[in-house]
C-alpha positions as CSV (number, residue, x, y, z in Angstrom):
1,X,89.4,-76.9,98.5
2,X,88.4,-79.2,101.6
3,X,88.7,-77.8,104.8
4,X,88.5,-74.3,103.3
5,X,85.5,-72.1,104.6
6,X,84.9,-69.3,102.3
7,X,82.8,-66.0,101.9
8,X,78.7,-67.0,101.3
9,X,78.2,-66.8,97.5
10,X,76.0,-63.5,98.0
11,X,78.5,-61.3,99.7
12,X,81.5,-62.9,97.4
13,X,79.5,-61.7,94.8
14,X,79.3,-58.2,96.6
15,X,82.5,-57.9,97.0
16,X,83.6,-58.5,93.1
17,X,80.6,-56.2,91.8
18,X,81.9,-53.7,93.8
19,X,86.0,-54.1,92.6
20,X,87.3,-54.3,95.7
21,X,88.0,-58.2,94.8
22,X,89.8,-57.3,91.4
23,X,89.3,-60.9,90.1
24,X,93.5,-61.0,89.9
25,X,96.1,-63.5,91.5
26,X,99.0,-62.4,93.8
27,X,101.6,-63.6,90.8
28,X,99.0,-61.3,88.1
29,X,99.2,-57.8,90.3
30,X,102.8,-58.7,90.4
31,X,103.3,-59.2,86.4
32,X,100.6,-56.3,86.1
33,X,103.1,-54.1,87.8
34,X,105.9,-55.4,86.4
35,X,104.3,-54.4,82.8
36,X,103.9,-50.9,84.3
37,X,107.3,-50.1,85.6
38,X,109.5,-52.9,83.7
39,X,112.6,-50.6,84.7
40,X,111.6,-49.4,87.9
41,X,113.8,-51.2,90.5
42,X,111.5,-53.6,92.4
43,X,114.1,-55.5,95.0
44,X,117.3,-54.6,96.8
45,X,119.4,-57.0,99.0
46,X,123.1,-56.7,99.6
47,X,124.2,-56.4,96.7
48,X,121.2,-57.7,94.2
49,X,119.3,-55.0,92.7
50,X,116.5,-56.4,90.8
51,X,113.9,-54.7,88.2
52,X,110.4,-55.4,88.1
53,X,111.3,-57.3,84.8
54,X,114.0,-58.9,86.5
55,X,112.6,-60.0,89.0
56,X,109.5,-61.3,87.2
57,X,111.5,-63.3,85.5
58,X,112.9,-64.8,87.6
59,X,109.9,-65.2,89.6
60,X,108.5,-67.3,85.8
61,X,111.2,-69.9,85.7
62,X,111.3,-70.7,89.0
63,X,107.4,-71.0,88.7
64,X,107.8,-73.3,85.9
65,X,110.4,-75.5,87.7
66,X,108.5,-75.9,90.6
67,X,106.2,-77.3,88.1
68,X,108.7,-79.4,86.5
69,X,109.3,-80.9,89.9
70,X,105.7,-82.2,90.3
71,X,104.0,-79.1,92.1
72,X,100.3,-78.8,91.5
73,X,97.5,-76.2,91.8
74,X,96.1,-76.6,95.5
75,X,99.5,-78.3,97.2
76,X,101.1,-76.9,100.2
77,X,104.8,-76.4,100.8
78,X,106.3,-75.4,103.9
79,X,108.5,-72.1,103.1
80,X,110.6,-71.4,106.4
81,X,113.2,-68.9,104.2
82,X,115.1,-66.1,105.2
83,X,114.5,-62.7,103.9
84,X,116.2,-63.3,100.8
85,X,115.8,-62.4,97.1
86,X,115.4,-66.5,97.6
87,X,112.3,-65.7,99.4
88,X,110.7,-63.3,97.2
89,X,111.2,-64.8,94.2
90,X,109.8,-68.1,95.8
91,X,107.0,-66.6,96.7
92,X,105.6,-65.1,93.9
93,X,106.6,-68.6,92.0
94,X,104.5,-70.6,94.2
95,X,101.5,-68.5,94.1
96,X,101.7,-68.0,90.0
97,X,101.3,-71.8,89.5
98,X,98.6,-71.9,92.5
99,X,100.9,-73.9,95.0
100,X,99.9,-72.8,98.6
101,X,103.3,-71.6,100.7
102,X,102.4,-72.1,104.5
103,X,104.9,-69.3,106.1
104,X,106.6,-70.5,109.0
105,X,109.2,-68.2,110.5
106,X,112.9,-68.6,111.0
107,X,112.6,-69.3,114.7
108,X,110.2,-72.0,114.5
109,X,112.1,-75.7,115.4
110,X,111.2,-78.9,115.0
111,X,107.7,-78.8,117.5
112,X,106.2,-76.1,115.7
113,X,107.3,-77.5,112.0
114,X,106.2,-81.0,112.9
115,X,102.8,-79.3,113.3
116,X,102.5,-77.3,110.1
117,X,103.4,-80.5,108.5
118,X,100.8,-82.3,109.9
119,X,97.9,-79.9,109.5
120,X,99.1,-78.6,106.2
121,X,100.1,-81.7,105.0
122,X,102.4,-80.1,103.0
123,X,104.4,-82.1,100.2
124,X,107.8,-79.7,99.7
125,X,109.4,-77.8,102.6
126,X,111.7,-74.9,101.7
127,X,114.6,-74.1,104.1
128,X,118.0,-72.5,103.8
129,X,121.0,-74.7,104.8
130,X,122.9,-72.8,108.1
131,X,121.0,-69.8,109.7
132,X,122.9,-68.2,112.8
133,X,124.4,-71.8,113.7
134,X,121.3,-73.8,113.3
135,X,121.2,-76.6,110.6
136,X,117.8,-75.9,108.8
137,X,118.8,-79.5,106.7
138,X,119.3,-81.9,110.0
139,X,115.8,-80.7,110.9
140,X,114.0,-81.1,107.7
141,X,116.0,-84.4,107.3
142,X,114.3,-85.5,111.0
143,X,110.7,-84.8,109.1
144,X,111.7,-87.0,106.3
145,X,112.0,-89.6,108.4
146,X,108.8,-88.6,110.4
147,X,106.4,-87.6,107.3
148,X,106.4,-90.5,104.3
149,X,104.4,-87.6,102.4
150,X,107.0,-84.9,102.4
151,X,108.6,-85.7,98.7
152,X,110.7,-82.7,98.8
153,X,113.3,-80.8,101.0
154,X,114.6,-77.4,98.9
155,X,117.3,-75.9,100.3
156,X,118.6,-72.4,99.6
157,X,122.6,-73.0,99.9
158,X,124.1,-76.6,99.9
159,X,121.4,-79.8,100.6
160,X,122.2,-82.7,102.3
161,X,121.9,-86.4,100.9
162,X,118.0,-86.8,100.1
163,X,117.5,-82.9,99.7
164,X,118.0,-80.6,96.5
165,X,119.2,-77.4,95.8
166,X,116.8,-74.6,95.0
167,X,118.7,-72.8,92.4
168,X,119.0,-76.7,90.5
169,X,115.8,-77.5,90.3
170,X,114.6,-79.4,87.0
171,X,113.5,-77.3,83.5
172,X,109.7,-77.5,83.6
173,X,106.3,-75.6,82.6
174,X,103.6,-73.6,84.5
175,X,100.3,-75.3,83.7
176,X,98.3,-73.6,81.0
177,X,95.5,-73.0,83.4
178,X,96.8,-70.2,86.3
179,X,95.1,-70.2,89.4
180,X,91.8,-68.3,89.8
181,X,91.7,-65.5,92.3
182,X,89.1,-67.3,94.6
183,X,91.5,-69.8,95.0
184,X,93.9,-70.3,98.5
185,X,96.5,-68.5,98.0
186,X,98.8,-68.3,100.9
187,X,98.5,-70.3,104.8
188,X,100.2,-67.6,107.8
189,X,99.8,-68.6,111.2
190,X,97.4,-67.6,113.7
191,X,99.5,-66.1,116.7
192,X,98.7,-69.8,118.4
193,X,97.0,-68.2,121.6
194,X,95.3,-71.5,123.3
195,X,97.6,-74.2,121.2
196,X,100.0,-74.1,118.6
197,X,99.3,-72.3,115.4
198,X,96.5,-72.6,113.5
199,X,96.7,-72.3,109.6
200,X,95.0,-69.0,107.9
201,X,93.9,-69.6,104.6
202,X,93.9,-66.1,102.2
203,X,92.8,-66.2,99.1
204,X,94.6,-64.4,95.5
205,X,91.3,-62.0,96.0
206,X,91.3,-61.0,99.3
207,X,94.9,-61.1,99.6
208,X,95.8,-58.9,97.4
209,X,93.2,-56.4,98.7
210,X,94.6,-56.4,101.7
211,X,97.8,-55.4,100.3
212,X,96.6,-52.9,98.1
213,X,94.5,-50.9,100.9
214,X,97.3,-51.3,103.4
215,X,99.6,-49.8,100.9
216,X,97.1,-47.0,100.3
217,X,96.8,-45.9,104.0
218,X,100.4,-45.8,104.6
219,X,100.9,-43.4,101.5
220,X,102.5,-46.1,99.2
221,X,103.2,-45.5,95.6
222,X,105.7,-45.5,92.6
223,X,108.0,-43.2,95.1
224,X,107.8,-45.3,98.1
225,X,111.1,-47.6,99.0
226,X,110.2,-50.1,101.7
227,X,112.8,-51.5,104.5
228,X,112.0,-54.6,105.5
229,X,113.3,-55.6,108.7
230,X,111.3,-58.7,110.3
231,X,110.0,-61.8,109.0
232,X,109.0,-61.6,105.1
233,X,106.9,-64.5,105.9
234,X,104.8,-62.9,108.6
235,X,101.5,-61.0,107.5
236,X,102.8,-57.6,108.7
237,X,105.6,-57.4,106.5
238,X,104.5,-59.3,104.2
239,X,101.2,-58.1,103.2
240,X,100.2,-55.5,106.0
241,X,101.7,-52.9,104.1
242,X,104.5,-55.0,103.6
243,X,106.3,-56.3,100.2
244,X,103.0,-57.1,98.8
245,X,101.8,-53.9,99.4
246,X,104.9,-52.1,97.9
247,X,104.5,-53.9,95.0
248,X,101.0,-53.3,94.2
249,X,101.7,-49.4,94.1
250,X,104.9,-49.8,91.9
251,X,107.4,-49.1,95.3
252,X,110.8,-50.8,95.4
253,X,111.1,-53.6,98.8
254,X,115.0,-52.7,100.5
255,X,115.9,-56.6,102.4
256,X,118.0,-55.2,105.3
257,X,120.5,-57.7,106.8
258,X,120.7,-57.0,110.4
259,X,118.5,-54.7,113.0
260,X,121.5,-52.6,114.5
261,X,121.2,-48.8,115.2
262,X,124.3,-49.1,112.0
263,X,122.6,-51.6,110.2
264,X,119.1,-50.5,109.6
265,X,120.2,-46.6,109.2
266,X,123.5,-46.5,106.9
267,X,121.3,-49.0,104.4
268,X,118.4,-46.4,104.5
269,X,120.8,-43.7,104.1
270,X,122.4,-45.3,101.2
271,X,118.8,-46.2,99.6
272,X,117.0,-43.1,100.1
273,X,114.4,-45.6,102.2
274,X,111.1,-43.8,102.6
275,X,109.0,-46.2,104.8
276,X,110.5,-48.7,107.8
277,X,108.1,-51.3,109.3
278,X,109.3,-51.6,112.9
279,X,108.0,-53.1,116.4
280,X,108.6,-52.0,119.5
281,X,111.9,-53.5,121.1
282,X,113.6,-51.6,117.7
283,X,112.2,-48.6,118.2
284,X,113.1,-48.2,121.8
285,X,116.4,-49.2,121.2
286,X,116.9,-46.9,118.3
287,X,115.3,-44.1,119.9
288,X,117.9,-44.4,122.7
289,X,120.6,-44.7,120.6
290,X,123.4,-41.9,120.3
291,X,124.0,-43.2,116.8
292,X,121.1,-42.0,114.8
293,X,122.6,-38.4,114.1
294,X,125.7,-40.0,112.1
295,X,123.5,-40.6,109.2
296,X,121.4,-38.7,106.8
297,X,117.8,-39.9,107.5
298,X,116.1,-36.9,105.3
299,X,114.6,-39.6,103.0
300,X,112.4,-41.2,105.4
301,X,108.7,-40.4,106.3
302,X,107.0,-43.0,107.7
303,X,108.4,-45.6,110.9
304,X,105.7,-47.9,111.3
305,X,105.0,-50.2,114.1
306,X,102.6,-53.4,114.8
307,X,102.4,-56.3,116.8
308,X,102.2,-54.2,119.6
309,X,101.1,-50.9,120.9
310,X,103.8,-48.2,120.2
311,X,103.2,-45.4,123.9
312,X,102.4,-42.4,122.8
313,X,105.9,-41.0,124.4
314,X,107.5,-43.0,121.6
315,X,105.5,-42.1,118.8
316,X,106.4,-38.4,119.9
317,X,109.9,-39.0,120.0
318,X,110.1,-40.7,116.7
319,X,108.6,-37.8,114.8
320,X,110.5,-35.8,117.1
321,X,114.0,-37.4,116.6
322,X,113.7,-38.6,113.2
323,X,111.9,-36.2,111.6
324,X,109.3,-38.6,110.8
325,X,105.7,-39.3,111.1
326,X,104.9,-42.6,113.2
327,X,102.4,-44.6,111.9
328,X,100.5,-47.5,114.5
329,X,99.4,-51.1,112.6
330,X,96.9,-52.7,114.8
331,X,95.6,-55.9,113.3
332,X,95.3,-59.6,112.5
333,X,96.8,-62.3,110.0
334,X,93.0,-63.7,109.7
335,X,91.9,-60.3,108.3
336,X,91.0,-56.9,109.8
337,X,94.0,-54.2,109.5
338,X,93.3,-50.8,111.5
339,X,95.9,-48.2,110.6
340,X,96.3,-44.5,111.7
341,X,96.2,-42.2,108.7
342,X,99.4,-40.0,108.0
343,X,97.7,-37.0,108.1
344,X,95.6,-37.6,111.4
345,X,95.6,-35.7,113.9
346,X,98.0,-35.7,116.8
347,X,94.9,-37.2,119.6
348,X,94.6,-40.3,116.6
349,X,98.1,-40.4,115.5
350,X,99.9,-40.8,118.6
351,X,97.2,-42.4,121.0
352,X,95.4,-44.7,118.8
353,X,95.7,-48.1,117.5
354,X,94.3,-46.5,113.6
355,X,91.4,-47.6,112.0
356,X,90.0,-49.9,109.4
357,X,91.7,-49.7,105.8
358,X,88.3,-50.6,104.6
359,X,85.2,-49.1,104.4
360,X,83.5,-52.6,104.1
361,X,85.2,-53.7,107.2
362,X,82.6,-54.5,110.0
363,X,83.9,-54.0,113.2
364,X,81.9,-54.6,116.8
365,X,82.7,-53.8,120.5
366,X,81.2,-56.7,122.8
367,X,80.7,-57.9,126.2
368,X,81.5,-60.8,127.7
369,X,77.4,-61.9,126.7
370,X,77.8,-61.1,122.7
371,X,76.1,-57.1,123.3
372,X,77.6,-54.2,121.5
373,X,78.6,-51.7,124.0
374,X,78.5,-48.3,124.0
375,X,81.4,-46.2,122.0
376,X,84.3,-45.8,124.6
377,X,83.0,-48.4,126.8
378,X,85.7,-51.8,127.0
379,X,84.9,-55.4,125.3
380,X,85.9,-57.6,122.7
381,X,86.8,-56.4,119.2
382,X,85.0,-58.5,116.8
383,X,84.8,-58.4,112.7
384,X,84.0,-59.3,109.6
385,X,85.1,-58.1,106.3
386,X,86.0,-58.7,102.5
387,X,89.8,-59.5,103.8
388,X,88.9,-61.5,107.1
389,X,88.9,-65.2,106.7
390,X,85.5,-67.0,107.6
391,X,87.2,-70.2,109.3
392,X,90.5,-71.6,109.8
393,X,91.6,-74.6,107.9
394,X,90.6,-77.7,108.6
395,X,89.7,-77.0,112.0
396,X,85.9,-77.0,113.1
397,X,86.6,-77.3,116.3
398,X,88.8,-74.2,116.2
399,X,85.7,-72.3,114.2
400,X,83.3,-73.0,116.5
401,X,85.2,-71.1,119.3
402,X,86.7,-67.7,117.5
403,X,83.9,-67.3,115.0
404,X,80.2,-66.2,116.0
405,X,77.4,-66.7,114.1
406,X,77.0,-64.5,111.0
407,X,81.2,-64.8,110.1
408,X,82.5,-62.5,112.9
409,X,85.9,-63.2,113.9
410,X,86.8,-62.5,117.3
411,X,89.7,-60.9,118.0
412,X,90.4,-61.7,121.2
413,X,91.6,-58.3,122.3
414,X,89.8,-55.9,124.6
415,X,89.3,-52.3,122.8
416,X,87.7,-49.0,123.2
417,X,86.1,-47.6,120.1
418,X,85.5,-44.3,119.0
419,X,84.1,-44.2,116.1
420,X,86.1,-46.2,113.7
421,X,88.8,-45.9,115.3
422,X,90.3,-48.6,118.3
423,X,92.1,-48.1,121.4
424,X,93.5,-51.5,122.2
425,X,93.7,-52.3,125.9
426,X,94.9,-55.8,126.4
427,X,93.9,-59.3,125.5
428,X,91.1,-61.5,126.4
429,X,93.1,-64.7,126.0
430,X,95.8,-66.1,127.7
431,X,98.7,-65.4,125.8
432,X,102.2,-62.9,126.5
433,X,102.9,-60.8,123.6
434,X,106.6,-60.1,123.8
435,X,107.3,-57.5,121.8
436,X,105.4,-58.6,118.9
437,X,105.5,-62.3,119.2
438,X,103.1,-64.2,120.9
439,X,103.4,-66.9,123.5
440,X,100.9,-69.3,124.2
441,X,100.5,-69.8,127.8
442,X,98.9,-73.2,127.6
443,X,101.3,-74.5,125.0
444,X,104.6,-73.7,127.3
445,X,103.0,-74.4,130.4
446,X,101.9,-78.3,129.2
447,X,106.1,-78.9,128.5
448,X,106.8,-77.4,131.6
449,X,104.1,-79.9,133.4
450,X,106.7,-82.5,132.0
451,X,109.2,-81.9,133.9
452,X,109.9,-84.6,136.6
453,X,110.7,-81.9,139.1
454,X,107.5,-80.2,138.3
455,X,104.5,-80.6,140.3
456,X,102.3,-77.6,139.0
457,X,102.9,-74.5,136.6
458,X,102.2,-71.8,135.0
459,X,103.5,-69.0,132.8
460,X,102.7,-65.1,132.8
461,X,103.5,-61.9,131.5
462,X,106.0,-59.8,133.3
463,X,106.6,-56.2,132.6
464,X,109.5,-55.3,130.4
465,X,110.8,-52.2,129.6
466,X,112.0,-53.0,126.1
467,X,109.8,-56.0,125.0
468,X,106.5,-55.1,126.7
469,X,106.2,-58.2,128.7
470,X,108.3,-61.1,128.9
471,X,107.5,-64.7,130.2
472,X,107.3,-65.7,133.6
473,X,107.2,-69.4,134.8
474,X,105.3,-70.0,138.4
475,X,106.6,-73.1,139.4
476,X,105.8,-75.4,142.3
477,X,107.9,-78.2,142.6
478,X,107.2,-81.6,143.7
479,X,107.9,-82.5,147.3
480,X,111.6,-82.5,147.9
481,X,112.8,-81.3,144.8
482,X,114.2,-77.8,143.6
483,X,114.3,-76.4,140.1
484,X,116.5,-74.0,138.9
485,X,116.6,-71.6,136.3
486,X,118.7,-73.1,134.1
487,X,117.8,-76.3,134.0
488,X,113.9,-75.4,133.7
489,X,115.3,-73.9,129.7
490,X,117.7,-76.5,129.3
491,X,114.9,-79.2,129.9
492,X,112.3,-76.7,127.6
493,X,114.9,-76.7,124.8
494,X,115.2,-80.1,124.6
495,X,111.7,-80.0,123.3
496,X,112.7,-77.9,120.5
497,X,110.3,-75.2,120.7
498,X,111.5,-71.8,119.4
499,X,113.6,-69.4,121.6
500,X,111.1,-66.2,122.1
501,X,108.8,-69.3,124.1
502,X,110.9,-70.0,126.8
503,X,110.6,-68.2,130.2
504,X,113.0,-65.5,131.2
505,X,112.1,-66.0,134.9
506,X,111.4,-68.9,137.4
507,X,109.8,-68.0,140.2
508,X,109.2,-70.6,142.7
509,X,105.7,-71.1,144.9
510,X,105.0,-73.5,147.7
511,X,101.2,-73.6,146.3
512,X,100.2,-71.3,143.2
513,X,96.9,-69.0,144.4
514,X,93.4,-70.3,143.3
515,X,90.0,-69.1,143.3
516,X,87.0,-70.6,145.6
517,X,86.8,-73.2,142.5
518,X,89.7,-74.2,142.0
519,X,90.8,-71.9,138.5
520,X,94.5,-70.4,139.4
521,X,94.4,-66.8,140.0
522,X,97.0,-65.4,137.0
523,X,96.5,-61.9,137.9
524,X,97.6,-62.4,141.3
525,X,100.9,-64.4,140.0
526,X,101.5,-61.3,137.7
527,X,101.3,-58.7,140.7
528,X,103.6,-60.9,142.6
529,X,105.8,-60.9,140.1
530,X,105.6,-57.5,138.9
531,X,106.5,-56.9,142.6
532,X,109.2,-58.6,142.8
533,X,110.9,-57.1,139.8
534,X,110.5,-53.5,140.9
535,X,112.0,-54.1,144.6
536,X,114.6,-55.4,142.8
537,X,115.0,-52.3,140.5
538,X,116.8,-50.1,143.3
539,X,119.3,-52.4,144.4
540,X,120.6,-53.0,141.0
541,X,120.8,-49.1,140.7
542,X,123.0,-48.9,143.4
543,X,125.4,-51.5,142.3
C-alpha cells in the first residue's frame, strides 16, 4: 500500500515464527470466536442483545453489501459512528472485506473531517443523521461539495438527498479473496500534538495482537463483560483492552448510553459488568458521588483508566469504595501499551503508569541528546515493538521527526523507568491533555492568530481539579482593541473545530514574556495563570 511503512522483512518474519503475529485478520479472530462460543452473548445495547452468531452475521451481509456498493480491498472510509450496534457491526464489515475505516470521533466538525478526507482520501464517510443536536448529514453534505472523490455518504438513521441509508444498502458479495493479515487494517488518529491528526496505519497482524495481549493483562476471558463508555472508535476502547480485546477472549462488549453516576452503575448492575474502561473526569465524579451505594456493584473487578494519569489517592479510593481493583493504561494509538498487572503490588498498582503487555516490546529512557539514561532518571520514552507502527501514513515529513533511526517511536512523554515499568511525568511536546483528550497548542493558537482583534497568542494548560488541565488562551490584543471571552469562542467556533479545543479562559497580556531570543516563555504564562486561579479560589469560597 503506498505511503505505508511497514516492519523490515527480517523482524516481520520474527514476529510470525514466533506466533505472536497469528497470520489472522481482525474479521477471522472475530468469526474464530464466534465458532467457539456461537451462543455466548457477544453485544448488548439498550435493548439489542446480540450472540456471537448473531452478530457475525450480521457483521457478513453488511460485509458483502459494502461490497455490493463498490468497496474494495485497500479503500478508506471515514467512520465517525456512535457507539452503536451500528458501529460494531460496521466495523468488523469493513475490515472482513479489507476496506480501511479511518476512526474519527463524534466531536470532530468539519476542520478536523476535511483533514481526514484529504489525507485519507477516503471514498465513503459513515455518519449517523442527529447526534446531541448536531446534523452529522449537513456536514458530510458540505464535503460532497468540497471532495469530488467522496462517492458515498452512509448514514445510520434517515439520509439526506445525495446520501443513503446504512441499513438499505444494495445485495452484494465479499470478494473471494479476504484480506491478508499484513495488510492495513484500520487508520486512528495520532493525538495531533504539533498539527492536526496524523493517520496511524495498523495492520490485521499487529492489531489484533495488540488486542489479544491487552485483553490478557487485564484478566479478560469467556467470563469477562466489558462496559464501554467512551469512543468505540478510539484505540483505548477499541482495541486497548477494549471491544477488540473482549472479543478475542470470548467476553461479551455492554454499549452504555450515557456517563451519569445512574447511567453507567444501574446498566452494570443489571449486566453483571465485570470490567469498566474509564478516564479521569469519570472517575472523580463518580468517586464523589453519594449515589454509588444504591446499586449492587458486587460484579465488578476491574475500573480501568487511560489517557491520563489516575493519582494514586484515586486508585485507593476506587478499590476502596467499589470494591474494585484499579487498573492504570498508559500508552499510544501508534503502538506500545504499558498496563499495571491485577495482581501487582500496591507500590506498582497504585503509583505506576503499568508496563509493557509484551515481552517483545522495546522500550528506552532518553535525553534530550538520544542517551539512555539511568533507571529512575527522567527523559523521553521511546519504542519499538511487534504492535508499534514504523511510520505514519503518507507523511515523511512527519517520520522524520517522531521516528529515530532503527524504527523507534518517540513518545513524546517524559518517564521514569524502573525496570519495565514507567512512571509518566509530563510531556515533551506542546500539547494540553484535558482529561484524556489532547489539544494541540499550535493548531488552536494559529485560529486564534486570526482574529482581527488579535495581535499575539498563545494557549496553555491550566490546572483543573476534574479534567487535569484545561486550556488557557494568553492573548495580547492589537492596539486599541479589547477581546472578550466570549467572543474569542464564538469567533473559534465559527471555525468548526471540535468543542474539547476551545479555551476555557482568556487571559489578557499587554506583551506575552520571551526569552533573550525571542521563543515565548509558556512556563511562565502557566505559573501566571495557575496564580491567578488559586487567589481566586478563596473568594469564591466565601460567597
Amino acid at each position: 500500500m503506498e505511503g505505508f511503512v511497514g516492519w523490515p522483512e527480517d523482524v516481520a518474519a520474527r514476529y510470525r515464527a514466533s506466533g505472536l503475529w497469528e497470520g489472522v485478520t481482525i474479521g477471522g479472530m472475530f468469526a474464530r470466536s464466534a465458532g467457539r462460543w456461537p451462543d455466548k452473548l457477544a453485544l448488548v445495547h439498550g435493548e439489542q442483545r446480540l450472540t456471537y452468531a448473531a452478530l457475525l452475521a450480521r457483521c457478513r451481509d453488511r460485509a458483502a453489501r459494502f461490497a455490493g456498493l463498490g468497496l474494495r480491498p485497500g479503500q478508506r472510509v471515514l467512520m465517525q459512528l456512535p457507539n452503536t450496534v451500528e458501529f460494531v457491526v460496521s466495523y468488523l464489515a469493513l475490515t472482513m472485506i479489507g476496506v480501511i475505516p479511518v476512526m474519527a470521533l463524534r466531536a470532530h466538525r468539519h476542520a478536523e473531517v476535511r483533514h481526514f478526507l484529504r489525507a485519507s482520501g477516503a471514498i465513503a464517510y459513515l455518519i449517523p443523521d442527529v447526534v446531541g443536536g448536531f446534523d452529522f448529514r449537513a456536514m458530510a453534505g458540505q464535503m460532497q461539495t468540497e471532495f469530488p472523490g467522496l462517492q458515498h455518504v452512509l448514514v445510520a438513521g434517515e439520509p439526506a438527498p445525495g446520501q443513503r441509508a446504512l441499513d438499505a444498502l444494495p445485495d452484494g458479495q465479499a470478494p473471494d479473496t479476504p484480506p491478508r493479515p499484513s495488510d492495513v487494517a484500520t487508520m486512528l488518529l495520532s493525538g495531533g500534538t504539533t498539527s492536526l491528526s496524523k493517520l496511524i496505519p495498523r495492520t490485521h497482524d499487529d492489531y489484533v495482537l495488540n488486542a489479544r495481549l491487552c485483553g490478557a493483562a487485564a484478566g479478560f476471558d469467556e467470563r469477562t463483560v466489558f462496559m464501554a463508555i467512551l469512543p468505540l472508535g478510539h484505540n483505548y476502547n477499541l482495541a486497548s483492552p477494549g471491544m477488540l480485546g473482549a472479543f478475542y477472549h470470548g467476553g461479551t462488549v455492554v454499549i452504555a448510553s450515557g456517563t451519569s453516576v445512574d447511567d453507567v452503575f444501574a446498566l452494570a448492575q443489571r449486566e453483571r459488568v465485570t470490567v469498566i474502561a474509564a478516564v479521569v473526569p469519570l472517575i472523580t465524579t463518580w468517586l464523589n458521588s453519594d449515589a454509588l451505594s444504591a446499586y449492587d456493584l458486587s460484579s465488578l473487578e476491574v475500573v480501568q483508566n487511560g489517557g491520563a494519569r489516575l493519582a494514586p489517592e484515586l486508585r485507593r479510593r476506587l478499590r476502596e469504595q467499589l470494591g474494585c481493583t484499579p487498573q492504570e493504561i498508559y500508552g499510544t494509538a501508534e503502538g506500545l501499551i504499558n498496563m499495571t498487572r491485577l495482581d501487582d503490588p500496591d507500590e506498582l498498582l497504585l503509583e505506576s503508569s503499568g508496563a509493557p503487555v509484551c515481552d517483545e516490546d522495546e522500550i528506552m529512557v532518553i535525553d534530550d541528546a538520544g542517551n539512555e539514561v539511568p533507571d529512575g532518571e527522567p527523559g523521553e520514552l521511546v519504542t519499538r515493538g511487534p504492535y508499534t507502527i514504523r511510520g505514519y501514513y503518507n507523511a515523511p515529513d512527519k517520520n522524520a521527526e517522531a521516528f529515530l533511526p532503527g524504527g523507534w517511536y518517540r513518545m513524546g512523554d517524559v518517564v521514569r523507568r524502573r525496570g519495565r515499568y514507567v512512571y509518566t511525568e509530563g510531556r515533551r511536546r506542546d500539547m494540553i491533555n484535558r482529561g484524556g483528550e489532547k489539544i494541540s497548542c499550535e493548531e488552536v493558537e494559529n485560529l486564534i492568530l486570526a482574529h482581527p482583534k488579535v495581535k499575539s497568542a498563545v494557549l496553555v494548560g491550566m490546572p483543573d481539579p476534574v479534567f487535569g488541565e484545561k486550556a488557557c488562551a494568553c492573548v495580547v490584543t492589537r492596539p486599541g482593541q479589547t477581546l472578550g471571552f466570549a467572543e474569542l469562542v464564538a469567533f473559534l467556533r465559527e471555525r468548526q473545530i471540535a468543542s474539547f479545543k476551545l479555551p476555557e479562559r482568556l487571559e489578557l497580556f499587554a506583551e506575552l514574556p520571551v526569552s533573550p531570543v525571542g521563543k515565548i516563555l509558556k512556563r511562565q504564562l502557566r505559573e501566571t495563570v495557575a496564580e491567578r486561579l488559586a487567589q481566586e479560589r478563596p473568594a469564591v469560597g466565601k460567597t
